[in-house]
FIROZA-56803 format. One line per 4 residues: number of its first residue (from 1); for each residue x, y, z of C-alpha. Coordinates in Angstrom, 3 decimals, decimal comma, padded with zeros to 6 digits. Layout:
REM FIROZA-56803
NUM) X Y Z; ... .
REM end
This chain:
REM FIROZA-56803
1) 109,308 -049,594 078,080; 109,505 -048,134 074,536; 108,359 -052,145 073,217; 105,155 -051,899 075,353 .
5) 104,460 -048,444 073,705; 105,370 -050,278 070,362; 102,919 -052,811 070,886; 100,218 -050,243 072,085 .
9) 100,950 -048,034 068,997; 100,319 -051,768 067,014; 097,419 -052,456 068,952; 095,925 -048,761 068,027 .
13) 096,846 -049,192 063,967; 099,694 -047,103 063,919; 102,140 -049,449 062,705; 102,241 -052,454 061,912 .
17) 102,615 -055,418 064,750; 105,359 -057,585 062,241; 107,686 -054,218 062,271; 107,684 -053,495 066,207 .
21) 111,436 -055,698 066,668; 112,615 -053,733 063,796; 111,456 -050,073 064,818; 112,961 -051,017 068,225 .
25) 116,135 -051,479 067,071; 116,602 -048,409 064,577; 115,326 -046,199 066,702; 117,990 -047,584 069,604 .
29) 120,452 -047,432 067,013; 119,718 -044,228 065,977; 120,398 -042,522 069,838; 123,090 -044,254 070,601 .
33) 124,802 -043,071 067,660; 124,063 -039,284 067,574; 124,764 -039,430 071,378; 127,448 -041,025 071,112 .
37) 128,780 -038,586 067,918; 128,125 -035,514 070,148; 129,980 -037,411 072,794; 132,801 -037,278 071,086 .
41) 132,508 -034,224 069,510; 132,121 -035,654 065,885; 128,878 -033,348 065,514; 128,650 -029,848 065,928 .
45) 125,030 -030,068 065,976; 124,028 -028,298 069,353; 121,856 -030,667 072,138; 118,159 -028,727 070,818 .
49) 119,207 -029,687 067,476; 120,144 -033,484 068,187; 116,916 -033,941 070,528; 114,707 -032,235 067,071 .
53) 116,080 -034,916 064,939; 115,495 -037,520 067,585; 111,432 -036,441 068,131; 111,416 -036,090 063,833 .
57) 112,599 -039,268 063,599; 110,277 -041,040 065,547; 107,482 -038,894 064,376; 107,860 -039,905 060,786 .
61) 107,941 -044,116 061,906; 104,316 -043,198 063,299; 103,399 -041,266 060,420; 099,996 -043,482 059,037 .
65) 101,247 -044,042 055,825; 104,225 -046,051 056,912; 102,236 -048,658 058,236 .
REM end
């Protein structure tokens, strides 16, 4: 799902098509490792806090001047 909304954000000029495999993969990186830290307890960072960095995270990739 998230590679069709990838390729739509492409499609729309928001990034750039050549970076979709590579935004895919950081960004599944990215939450599986801070879920995986709060799993375990290895962040205090409360749930709000973890799903905050999540949406900043993907807000800056979309960000127009990181095309």
């Amino acid at each position: 799902i998230m590679l069709k909304h990838l390729e739509k954000c492409a499609a729309n000029g928001l990034i750039n098509k050549k970076n979709i495999e590579t935004i895919h993969r950081l960004n599944t990186s990215s939450i599986h490792g801070k879920l995986l830290f709060y799993i375990k307890n290895r962040d205090n960072t409360p749930v709000d806090g973890i799903i905050k960095n999540m949406n900043d995270e993907v807000e800056l990739i979309f960000r127009k001047n990181n095309k």
